[in-house]
C-alpha positions, 0 to 999 in steps of 0.5 A: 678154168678151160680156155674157150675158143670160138670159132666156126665149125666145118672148118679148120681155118684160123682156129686151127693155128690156136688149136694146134696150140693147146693141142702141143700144150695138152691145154685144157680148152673148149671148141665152143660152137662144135659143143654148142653150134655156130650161134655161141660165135654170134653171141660172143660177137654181140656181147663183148664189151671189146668185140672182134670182128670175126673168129677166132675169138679167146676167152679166159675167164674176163678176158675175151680177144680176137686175131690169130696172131694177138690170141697166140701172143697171150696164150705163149708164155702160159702155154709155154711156146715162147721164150722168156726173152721180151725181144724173142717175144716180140720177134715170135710175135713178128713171124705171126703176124707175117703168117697172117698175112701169107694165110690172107694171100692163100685165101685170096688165090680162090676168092680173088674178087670178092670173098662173098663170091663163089669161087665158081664166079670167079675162076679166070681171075683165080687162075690168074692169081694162082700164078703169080701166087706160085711163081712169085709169093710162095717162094717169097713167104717160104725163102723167108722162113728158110732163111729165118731157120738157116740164120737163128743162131741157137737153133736152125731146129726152130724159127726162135730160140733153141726150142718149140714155139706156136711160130713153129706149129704154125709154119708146119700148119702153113706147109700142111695146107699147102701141100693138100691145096698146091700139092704138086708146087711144094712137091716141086719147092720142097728140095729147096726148103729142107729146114722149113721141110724138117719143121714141118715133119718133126711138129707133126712127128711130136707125140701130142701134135701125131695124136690130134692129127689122127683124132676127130678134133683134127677136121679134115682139109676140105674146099670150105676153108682157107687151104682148098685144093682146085687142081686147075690153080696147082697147073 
């Protein structure tokens, strides 16, 4: 039986951290509301006896869950992208949750007021939060990362153990939606990340990952979604 991912169409948003998944995984699933529209969201919202509160929504068979960070914590040992190792399991799960939260400070550089604003209703407040965004919380969230990799004993290849885990396909996510929203910050930071830098190229450079990217099911990045490009905030 396929998996079922729920999740808005138009956007990658964070759907696309459990695409990129199965994708790497040549999973079989469905991207239900591009097969059937934004309304099968609504009804699994409303049916569910344990329902999410937003998308990115999972279901497997009987099991229906929602959050980024829990769906790739069911889907790793399945999907193959995480060790066997509970403590390695539990520290991938660990990084996730932290790129939640930096995906959480991405977005809120363009709606730092409220996200039922326009940007357009808010850009003074924007632009100040871009440049602490810049100056301090990237290169908070990046430095983390690099140390991580610089520090794993089995591999400065990958974020946990010796091979690839979905937290790896999700730091290249995170450095390929900044590079399109900020791309003269990573431009300027990308010399003092060469581990983080080197993820990125070689998940993008892996055969299953080249061929999503350059198909139609990879939706281009696009100022809808999380990682939107306003040159006035990459100043």
């Amino acid at each position: 039986m396929a998996y079922e991912l729920f999740y808005w169409t138009g956007i990658q948003g964070r759907g696309e951290f459990v695409r990129l998944a199965f994708e790497e995984a040549g999973a079989d699933y469905v991207d239900m509301a591009r097969e059937a529209g934004d309304r099968v969201i609504f009804q699994v919202l409303k049916d569910a006896r344990t329902p999410s509160f937003a998308p990115p929504i999972l279901r497997d068979g009987e099991v229906i869950i929602g959050q980024t960070a829990l769906i790739l914590h069911y889907l790793g040992a399945p999907l193959g992208l995480v060790p066997n190792d509970e403590h390695l399991r539990l520290w991938t799960h660990q990084i996730q949750l932290t790129v939640t939260d930096f995906v959480a400070e991405i977005h809120d550089v363009h709606h730092p007021i409220g996200v039922g604003s326009y940007y357009e209703n808010q850009k003074p407040e924007a632009r100040r939060r871009a440049r602490e965004f810049r100056a301090d919380r990237v290169p908070r969230f990046l430095d983390w990362f690099e140390r991580i990799l610089a520090g794993n004993p089995q591999s400065s290849e990958h974020l946990v153990g010796d091979g690839l885990t979905y937290v790896d396909l999700s730091l290249f996510q995170l450095v390929d939606g900044l590079t399109y929203a900020f791309p003269r910050l990573m431009h300027a930071k990308r010399n003092d990340l060469p581990h983080v830098m080197a993820v990125w190229e070689a998940v993008r450079g892996r055969p299953r990952i080249a061929a999503y990217l350059a198909s139609d099911r990879r939706i281009p990045f696009n100022e809808y979604g999380i990682f939107r490009h306003y040159p006035e905030l990459d100043a």
